[in-house]
C-alpha positions in Angstrom: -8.6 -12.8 -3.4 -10.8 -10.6 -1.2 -14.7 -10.8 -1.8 -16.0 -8.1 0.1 -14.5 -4.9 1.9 -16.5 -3.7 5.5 -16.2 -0.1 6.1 -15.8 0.9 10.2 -19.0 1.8 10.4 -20.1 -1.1 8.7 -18.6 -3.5 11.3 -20.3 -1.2 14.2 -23.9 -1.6 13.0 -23.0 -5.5 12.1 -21.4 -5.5 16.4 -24.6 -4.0 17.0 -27.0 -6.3 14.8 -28.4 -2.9 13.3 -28.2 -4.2 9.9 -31.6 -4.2 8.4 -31.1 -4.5 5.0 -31.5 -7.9 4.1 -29.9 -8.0 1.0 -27.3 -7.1 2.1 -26.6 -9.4 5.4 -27.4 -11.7 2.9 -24.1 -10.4 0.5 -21.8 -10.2 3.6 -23.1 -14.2 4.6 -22.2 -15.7 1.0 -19.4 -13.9 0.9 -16.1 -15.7 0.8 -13.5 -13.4 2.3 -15.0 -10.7 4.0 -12.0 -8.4 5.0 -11.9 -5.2 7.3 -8.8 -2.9 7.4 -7.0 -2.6 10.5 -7.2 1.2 10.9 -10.8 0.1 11.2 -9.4 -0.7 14.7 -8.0 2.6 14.9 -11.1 4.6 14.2 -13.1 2.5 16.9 -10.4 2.8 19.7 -10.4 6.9 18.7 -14.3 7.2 18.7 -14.4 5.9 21.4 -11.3 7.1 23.8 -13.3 10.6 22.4 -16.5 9.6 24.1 -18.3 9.5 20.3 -18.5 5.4 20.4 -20.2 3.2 23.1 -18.7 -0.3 23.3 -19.1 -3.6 26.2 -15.7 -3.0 26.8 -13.1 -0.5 27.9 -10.4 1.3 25.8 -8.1 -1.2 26.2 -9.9 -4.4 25.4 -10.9 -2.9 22.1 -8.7 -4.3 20.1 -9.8 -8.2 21.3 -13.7 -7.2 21.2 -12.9 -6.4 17.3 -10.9 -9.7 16.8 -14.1 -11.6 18.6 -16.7 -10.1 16.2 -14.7 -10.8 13.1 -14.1 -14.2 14.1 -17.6 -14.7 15.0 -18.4 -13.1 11.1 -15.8 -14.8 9.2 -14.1 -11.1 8.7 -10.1 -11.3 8.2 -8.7 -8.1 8.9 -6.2 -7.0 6.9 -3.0 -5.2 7.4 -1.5 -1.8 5.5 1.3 -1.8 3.0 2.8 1.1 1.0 1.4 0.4 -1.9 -2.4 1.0 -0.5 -0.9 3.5 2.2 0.1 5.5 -2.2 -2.7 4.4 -3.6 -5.1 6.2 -1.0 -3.2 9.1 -1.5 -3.7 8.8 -5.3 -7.5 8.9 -5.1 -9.5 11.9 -5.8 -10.1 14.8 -2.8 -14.3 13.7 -2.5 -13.6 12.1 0.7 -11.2 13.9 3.1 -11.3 11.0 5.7 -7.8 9.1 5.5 -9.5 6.4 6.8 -12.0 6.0 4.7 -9.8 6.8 1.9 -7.9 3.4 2.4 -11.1 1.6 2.7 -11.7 2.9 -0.6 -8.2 2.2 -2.1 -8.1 -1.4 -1.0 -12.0 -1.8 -2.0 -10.4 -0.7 -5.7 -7.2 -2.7 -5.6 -9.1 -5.5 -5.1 -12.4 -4.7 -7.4 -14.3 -5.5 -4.2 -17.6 -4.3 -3.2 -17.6 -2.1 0.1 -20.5 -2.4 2.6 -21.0 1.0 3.8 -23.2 3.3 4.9 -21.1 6.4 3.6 -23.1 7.9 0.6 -19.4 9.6 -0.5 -17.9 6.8 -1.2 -20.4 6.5 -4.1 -18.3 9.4 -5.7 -15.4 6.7 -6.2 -15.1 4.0 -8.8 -16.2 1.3 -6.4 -19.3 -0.7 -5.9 -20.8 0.0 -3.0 -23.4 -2.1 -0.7 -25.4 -0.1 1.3 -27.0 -2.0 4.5 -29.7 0.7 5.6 
């Protein structure tokens, strides 16, 4: 059972300890199974082989940086299937991001709240934690 969903930009402000809302650190801490979706990973390594996203590492070490800070969080990151691959695809057109979409899907498979900072995703049937 997954507790709690982390958005991408979610993890980046947690990477960079820019979470200020204490309620919600709080959340993500008690939390039992924090999970991230791997095209999380995908988003990071494309902001920032497009020069939009600053990381302590280079374009190839991505990938272990983002396995380091979920470990160090307790985060699992989760894999795609089909059936959220469909289900993302089934959601209404408020959000155009296909990443983003899937957070949202697996966030609603699962009844899970999503930390976010996306004010769209508020426009989905999900509960949504907000950490500014």
């Amino acid at each position: 059972m997954i507790s709690h969903v982390l958005d991408t930009c979610a993890l980046l402000d947690l990477t960079a300890e820019r979470w200020s809302d204490q309620a919600a650190r709080m959340a993500l801490e008690r939390s039992e199974r924090p999970v991230l979706l791997c095209v999380s990973i995908w988003e990071i390594s494309r902001k920032f082989r497009l020069g939009k996203l600053s990381l302590p590492c280079e374009l190839s070490g991505i990938y272990e940086f983002m396995l380091k800070v979920c470990q160090h969080h307790q985060i699992e990151i989760l894999m795609l299937d089909g059936d959220l691959c469909h289900r993302a695809e089934l959601l209404p057109p408020h959000h155009e991001d296909p990443f983003d979409r899937m957070i949202i899907a697996l966030a609603s498979k699962w009844d899970a709240p999503v930390f976010t900072t996306d004010r769209r995703f508020e426009d989905y049937p999900v509960n949504v934690i907000r950490q500014w």
